[in-house]
Backbone bond lengths (Angstrom), bond angles and torsions (degrees), N, CA, C in turn:
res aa  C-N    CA-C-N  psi(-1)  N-CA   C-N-CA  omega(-1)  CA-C   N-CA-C  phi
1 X - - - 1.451 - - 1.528 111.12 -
2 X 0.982 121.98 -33.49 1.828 140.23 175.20 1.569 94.13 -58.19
3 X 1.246 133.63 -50.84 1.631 105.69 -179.10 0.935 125.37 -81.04
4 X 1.746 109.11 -17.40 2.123 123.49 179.76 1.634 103.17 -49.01
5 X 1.714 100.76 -45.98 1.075 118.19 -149.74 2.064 105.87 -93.96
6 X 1.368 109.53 -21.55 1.405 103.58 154.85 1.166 142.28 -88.92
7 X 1.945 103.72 -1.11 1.565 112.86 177.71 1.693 112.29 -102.56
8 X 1.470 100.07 -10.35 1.417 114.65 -176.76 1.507 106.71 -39.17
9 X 0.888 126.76 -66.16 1.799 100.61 163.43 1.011 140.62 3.08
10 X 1.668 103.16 -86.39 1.519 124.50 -177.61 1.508 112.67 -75.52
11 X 1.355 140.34 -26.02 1.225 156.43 142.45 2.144 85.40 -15.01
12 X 1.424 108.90 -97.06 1.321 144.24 -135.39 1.900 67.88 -72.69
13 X 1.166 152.65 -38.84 1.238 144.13 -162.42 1.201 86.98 -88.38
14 X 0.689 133.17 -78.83 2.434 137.82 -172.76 1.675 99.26 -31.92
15 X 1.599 125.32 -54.50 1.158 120.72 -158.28 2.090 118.69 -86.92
16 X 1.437 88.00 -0.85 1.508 88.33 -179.50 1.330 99.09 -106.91
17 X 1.600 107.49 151.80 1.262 95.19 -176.82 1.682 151.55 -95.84
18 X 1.280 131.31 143.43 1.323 130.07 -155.51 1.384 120.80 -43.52
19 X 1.569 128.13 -24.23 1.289 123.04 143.55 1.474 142.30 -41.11
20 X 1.225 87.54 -13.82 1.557 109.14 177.61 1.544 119.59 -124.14
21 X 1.143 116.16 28.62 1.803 135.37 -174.38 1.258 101.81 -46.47
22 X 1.503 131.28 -44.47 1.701 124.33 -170.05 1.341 109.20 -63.79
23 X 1.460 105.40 -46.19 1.585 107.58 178.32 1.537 111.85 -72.49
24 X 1.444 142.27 -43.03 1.023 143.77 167.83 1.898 114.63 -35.64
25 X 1.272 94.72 -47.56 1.505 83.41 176.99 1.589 114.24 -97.66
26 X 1.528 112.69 -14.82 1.288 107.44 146.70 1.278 125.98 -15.94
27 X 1.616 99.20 -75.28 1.488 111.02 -156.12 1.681 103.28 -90.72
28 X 1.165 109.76 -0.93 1.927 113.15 -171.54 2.075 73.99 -78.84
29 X 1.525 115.22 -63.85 1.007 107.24 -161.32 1.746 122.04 -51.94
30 X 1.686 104.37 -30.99 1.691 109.69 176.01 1.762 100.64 -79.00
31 X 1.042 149.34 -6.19 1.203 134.91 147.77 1.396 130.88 -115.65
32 X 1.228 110.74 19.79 2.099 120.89 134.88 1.956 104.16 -68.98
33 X 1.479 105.34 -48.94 1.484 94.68 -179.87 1.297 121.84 -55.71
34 X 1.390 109.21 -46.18 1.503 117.68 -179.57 1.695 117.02 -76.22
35 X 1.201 114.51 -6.65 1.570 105.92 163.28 1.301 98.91 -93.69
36 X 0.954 128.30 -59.12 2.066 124.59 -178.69 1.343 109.11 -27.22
37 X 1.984 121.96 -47.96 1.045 126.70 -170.40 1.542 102.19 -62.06
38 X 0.959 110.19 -85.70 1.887 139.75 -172.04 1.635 89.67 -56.06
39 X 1.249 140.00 14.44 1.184 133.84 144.07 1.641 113.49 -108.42
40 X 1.035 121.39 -36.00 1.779 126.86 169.34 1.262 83.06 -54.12
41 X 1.369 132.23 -78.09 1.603 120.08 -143.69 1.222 115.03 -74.72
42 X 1.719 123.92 -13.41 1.091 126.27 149.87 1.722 128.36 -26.47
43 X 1.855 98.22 -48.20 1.609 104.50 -169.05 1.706 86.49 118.56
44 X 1.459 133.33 -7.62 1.271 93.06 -177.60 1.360 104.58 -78.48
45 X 2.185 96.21 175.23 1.498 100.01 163.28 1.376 119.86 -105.06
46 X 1.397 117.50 167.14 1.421 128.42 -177.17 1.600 102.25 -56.76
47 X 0.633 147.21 45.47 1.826 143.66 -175.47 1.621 100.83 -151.25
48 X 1.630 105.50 -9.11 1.482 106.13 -174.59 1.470 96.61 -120.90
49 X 1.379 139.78 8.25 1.443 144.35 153.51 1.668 118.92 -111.54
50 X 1.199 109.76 24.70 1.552 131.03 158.33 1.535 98.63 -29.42
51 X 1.299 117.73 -56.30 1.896 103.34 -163.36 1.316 93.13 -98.02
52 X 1.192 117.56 -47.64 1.456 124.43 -177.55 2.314 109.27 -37.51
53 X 1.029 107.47 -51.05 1.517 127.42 179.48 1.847 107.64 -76.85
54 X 1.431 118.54 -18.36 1.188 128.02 170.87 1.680 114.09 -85.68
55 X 1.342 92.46 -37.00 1.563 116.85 168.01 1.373 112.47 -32.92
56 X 1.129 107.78 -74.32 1.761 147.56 -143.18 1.767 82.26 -69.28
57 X 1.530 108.51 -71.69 1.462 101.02 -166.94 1.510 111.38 -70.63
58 X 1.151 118.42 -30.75 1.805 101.07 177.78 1.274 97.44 -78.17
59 X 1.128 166.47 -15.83 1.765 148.99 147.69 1.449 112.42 -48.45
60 X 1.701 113.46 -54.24 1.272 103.03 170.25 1.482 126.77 -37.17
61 X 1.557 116.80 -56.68 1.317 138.16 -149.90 1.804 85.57 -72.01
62 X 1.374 120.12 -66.59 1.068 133.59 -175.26 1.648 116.78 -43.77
63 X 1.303 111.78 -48.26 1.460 110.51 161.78 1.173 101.55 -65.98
64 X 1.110 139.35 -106.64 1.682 140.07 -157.62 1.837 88.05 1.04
65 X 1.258 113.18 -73.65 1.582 117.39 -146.33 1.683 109.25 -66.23
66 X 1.474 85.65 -22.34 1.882 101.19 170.07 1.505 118.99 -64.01
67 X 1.378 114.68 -59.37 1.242 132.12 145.48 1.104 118.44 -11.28
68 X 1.041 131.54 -93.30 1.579 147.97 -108.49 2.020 75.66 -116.36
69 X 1.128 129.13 -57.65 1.436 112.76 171.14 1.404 103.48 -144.49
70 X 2.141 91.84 116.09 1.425 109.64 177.39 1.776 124.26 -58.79
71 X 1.122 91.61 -17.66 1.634 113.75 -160.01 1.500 99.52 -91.34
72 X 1.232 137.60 7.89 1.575 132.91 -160.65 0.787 118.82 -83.46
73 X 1.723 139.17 147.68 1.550 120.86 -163.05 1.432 95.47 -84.62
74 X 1.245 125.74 17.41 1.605 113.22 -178.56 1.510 98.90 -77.62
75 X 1.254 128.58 -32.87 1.005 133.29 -167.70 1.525 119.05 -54.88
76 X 1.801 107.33 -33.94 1.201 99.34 175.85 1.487 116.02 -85.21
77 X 1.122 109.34 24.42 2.042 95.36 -173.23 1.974 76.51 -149.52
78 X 1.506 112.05 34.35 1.834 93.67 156.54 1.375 119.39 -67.33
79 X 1.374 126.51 -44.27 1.305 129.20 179.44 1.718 105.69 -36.82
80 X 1.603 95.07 -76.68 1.416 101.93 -170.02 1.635 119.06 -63.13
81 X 1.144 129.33 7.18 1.394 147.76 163.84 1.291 104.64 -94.51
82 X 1.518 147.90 -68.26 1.254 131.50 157.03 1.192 124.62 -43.33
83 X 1.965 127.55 -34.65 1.795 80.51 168.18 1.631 103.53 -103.88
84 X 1.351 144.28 28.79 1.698 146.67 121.19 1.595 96.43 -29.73
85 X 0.740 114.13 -91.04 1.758 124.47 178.27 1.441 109.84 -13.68
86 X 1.333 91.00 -47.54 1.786 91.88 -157.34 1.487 104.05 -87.18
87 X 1.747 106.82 -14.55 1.754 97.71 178.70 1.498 106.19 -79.96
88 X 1.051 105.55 -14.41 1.950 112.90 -163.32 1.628 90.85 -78.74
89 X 1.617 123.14 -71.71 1.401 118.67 -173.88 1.575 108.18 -58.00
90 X 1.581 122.30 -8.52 1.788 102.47 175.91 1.687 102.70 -92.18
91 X 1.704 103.58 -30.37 1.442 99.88 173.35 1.183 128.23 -63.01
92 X 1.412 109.16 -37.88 1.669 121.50 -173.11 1.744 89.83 -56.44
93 X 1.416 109.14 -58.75 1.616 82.73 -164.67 1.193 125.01 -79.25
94 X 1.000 136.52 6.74 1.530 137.57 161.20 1.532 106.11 -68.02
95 X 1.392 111.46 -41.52 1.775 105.63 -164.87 1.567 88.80 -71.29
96 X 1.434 133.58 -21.11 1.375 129.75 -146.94 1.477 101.32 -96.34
97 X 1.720 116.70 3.14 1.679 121.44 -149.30 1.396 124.18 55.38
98 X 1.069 110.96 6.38 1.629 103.92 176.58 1.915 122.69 -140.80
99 X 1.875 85.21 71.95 0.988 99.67 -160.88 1.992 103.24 -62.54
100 X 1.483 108.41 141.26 1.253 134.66 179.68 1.642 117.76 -24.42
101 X 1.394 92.31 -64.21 1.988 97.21 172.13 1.685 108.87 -66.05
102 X 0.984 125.88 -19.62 1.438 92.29 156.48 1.562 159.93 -90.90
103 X 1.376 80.17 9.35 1.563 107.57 175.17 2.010 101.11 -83.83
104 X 1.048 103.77 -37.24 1.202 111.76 162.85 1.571 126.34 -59.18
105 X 1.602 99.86 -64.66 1.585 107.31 171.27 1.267 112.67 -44.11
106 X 1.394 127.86 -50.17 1.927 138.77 172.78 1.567 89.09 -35.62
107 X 1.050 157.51 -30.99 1.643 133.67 -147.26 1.429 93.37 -103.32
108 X 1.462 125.04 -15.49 1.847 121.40 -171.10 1.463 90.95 -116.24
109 X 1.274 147.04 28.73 1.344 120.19 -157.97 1.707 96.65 -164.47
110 X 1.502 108.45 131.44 1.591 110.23 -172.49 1.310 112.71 -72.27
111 X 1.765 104.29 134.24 1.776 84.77 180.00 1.429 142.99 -55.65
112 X 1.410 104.84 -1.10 1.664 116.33 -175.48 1.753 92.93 -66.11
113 X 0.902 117.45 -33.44 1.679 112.46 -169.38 1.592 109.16 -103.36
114 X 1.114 128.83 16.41 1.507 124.70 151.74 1.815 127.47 -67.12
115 X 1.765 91.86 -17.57 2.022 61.45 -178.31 1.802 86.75 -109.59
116 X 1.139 102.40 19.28 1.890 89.43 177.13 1.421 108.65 -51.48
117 X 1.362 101.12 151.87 1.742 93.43 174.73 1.553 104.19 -76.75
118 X 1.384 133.55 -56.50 1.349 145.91 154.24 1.872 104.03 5.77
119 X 1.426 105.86 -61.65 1.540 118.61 -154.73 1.783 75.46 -82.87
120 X 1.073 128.14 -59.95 1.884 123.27 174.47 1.078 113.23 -12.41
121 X 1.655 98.36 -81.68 1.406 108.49 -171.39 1.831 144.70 -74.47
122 X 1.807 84.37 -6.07 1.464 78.83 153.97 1.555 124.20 -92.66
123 X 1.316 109.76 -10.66 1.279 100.31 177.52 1.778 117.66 -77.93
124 X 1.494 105.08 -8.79 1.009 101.46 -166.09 1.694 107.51 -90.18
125 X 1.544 104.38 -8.00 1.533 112.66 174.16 1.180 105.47 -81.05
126 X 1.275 125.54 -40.10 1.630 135.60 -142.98 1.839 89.81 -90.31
127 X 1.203 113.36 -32.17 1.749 126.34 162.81 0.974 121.88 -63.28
128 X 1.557 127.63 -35.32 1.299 129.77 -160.38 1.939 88.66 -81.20
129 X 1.842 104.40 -67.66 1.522 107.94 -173.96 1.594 102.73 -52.73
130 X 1.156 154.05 0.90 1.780 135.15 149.42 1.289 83.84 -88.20
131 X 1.038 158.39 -79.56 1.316 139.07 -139.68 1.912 99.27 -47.05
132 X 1.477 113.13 -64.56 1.255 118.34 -144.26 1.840 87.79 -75.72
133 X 1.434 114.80 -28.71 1.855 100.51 156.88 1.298 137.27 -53.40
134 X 1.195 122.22 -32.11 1.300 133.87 -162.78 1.844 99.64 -92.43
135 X 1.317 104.32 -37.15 1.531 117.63 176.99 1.723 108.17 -70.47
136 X 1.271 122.73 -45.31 1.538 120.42 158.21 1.496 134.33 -64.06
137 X 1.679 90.10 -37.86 1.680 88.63 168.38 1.876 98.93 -67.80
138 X 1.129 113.04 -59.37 2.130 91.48 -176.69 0.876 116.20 -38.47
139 X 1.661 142.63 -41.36 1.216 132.19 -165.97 1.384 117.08 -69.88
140 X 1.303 110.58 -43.13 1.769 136.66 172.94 1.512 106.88 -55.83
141 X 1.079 117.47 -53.95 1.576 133.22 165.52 1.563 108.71 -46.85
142 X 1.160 126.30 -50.26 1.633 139.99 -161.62 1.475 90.63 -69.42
143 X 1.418 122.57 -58.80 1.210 137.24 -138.09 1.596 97.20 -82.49
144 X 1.719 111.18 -39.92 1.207 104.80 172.76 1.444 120.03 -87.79
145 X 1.338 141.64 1.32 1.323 154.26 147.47 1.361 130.87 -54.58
146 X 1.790 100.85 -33.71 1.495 110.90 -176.83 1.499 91.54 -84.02
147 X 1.346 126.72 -47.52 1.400 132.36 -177.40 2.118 120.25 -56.13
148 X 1.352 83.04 -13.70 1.688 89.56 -173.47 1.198 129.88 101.14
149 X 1.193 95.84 12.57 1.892 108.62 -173.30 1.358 93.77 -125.55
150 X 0.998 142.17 35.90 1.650 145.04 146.49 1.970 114.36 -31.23
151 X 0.937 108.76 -40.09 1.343 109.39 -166.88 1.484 98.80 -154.25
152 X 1.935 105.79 59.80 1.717 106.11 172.25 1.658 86.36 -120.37
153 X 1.155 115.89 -172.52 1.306 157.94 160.59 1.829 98.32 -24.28
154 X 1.364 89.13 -80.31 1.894 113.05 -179.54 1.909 85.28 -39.61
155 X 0.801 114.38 -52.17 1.937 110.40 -155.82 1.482 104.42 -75.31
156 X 1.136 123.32 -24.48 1.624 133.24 -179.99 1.329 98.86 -78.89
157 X 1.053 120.45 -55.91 1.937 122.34 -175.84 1.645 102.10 -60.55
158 X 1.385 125.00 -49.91 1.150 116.31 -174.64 1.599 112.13 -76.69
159 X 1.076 118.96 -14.04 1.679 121.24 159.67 1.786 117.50 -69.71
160 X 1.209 111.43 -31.70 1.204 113.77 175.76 1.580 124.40 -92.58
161 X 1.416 98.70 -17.32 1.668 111.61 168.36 2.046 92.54 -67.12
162 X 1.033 91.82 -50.22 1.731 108.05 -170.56 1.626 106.23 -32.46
163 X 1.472 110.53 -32.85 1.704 117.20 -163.78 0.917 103.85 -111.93
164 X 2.105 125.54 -34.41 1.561 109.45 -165.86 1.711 102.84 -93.89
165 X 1.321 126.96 -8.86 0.978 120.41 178.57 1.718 131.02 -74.44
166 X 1.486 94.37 -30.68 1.463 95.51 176.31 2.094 114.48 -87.70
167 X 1.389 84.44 -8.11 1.243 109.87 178.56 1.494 138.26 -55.75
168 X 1.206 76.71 -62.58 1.910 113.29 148.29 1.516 126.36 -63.70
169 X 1.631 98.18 -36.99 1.576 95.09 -173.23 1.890 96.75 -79.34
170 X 1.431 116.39 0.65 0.867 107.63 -139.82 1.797 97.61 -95.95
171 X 1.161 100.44 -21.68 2.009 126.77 -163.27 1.516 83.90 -104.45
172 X 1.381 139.22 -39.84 1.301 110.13 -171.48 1.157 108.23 -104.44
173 X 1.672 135.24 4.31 1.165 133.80 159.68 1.949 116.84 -70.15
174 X 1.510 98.62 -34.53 1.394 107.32 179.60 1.721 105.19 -76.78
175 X 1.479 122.67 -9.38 1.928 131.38 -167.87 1.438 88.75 -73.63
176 X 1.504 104.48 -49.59 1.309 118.89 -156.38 1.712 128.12 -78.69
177 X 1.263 93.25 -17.10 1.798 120.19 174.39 1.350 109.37 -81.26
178 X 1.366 103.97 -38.24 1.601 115.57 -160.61 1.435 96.69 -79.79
179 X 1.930 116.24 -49.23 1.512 126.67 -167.17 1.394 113.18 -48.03
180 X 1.686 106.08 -37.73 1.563 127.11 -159.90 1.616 109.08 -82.14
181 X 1.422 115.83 -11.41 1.516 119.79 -172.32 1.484 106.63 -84.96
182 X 1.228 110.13 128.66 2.115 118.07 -178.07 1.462 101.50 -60.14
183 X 1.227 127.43 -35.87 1.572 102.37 -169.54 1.889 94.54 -94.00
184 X 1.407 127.21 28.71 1.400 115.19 178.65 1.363 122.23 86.38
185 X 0.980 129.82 -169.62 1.809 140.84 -169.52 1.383 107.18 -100.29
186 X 1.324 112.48 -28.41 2.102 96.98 175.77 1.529 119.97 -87.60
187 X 1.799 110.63 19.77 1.536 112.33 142.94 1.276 138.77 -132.60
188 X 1.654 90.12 31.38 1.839 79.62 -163.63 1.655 82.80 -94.55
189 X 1.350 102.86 -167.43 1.508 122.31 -174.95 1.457 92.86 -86.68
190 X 1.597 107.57 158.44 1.462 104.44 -168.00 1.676 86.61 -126.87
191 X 1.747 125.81 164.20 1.361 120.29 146.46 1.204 108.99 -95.04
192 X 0.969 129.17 125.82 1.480 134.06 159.50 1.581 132.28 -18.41
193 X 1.069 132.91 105.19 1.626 138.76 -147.05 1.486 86.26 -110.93
């Protein structure tokens, strides 16, 4: 539920439609605010709204420019600029040591096992594959944008491959960490689902 709820943005930006891009990132941008909120008051910390806070300002930026001219060729390469965006804020935090899913993983996982290296380094795999998704979905995105299919059918599927794939890799990479530990699955470090 922790990634439904940190992509909810771009989800609600992908599914409305591209004729309507100002409002799309409008509203990607009014519900980045509203998960940041209802996640602060949750108790989370800022190290666990990494995309969520990356969110917020590329919707901003993106509306303003939506706004101010509906007609912009940005419009045809938003897809592939939101997930560009999204490889830079998963990359940035890995180069920064504090790769993104573990601010996430911290919300399922006791603090005795946060500075394990173990609990580190899977997050730092499980970071790397969204990073290196989000970086393929732009290119795939680009390629179908320059071609004219920016905002067809083909570009929606490859946005949604973009989320369920690392998604997936993401629950059975953590099955498989957990399966492999001698005392069993109720101590290894978990990523956050």
């Amino acid at each position: 539920m922790s990634y439904l709820r940190t992509f909810l943005p771009w989800i609600v930006f992908a599914v409305i439609p591209s004729s309507q891009w100002q409002w799309a990132a409008l509203a990607g941008l009014v519900v980045a605010a509203a998960v940041i909120l209802q996640q602060r008051r949750a108790g989370a910390a800022y190290d666990a709204l990494i995309i969520e806070l990356g969110s917020a300002l590329f919707f901003a930026v993106l509306a303003a420019i939506a706004f101010a001219d509906p007609h912009s060729g940005v419009r045809d390469y938003s897809a592939t600029l939101s997930s560009a965006c999204l490889a830079l804020i998963a990359g940035t935090s890995l180069l920064i040591g504090k790769p993104f899913t573990l601010g996430i993983a911290k919300r399922s996982t006791p603090p005795e096992i946060w500075p394990l290296k173990p609990f580190i380094r899977v997050n730092v795999v499980i970071t790397s594959v969204w990073t290196a998704a989000f970086a393929v979905t732009a290119v795939v995105l680009a390629v179908l944008a320059h071609g004219g299919h920016g905002h067809s059918l083909a570009s929606l599927l490859v946005q949604i491959a973009g989320f369920v794939v690392p998604m997936v890799f993401t629950v059975r990479y953590v099955a498989l960490v957990q399966s492999r530990r001698p005392d069993g699955p109720s101590g290894q470090p978990q990523s956050g689902r």
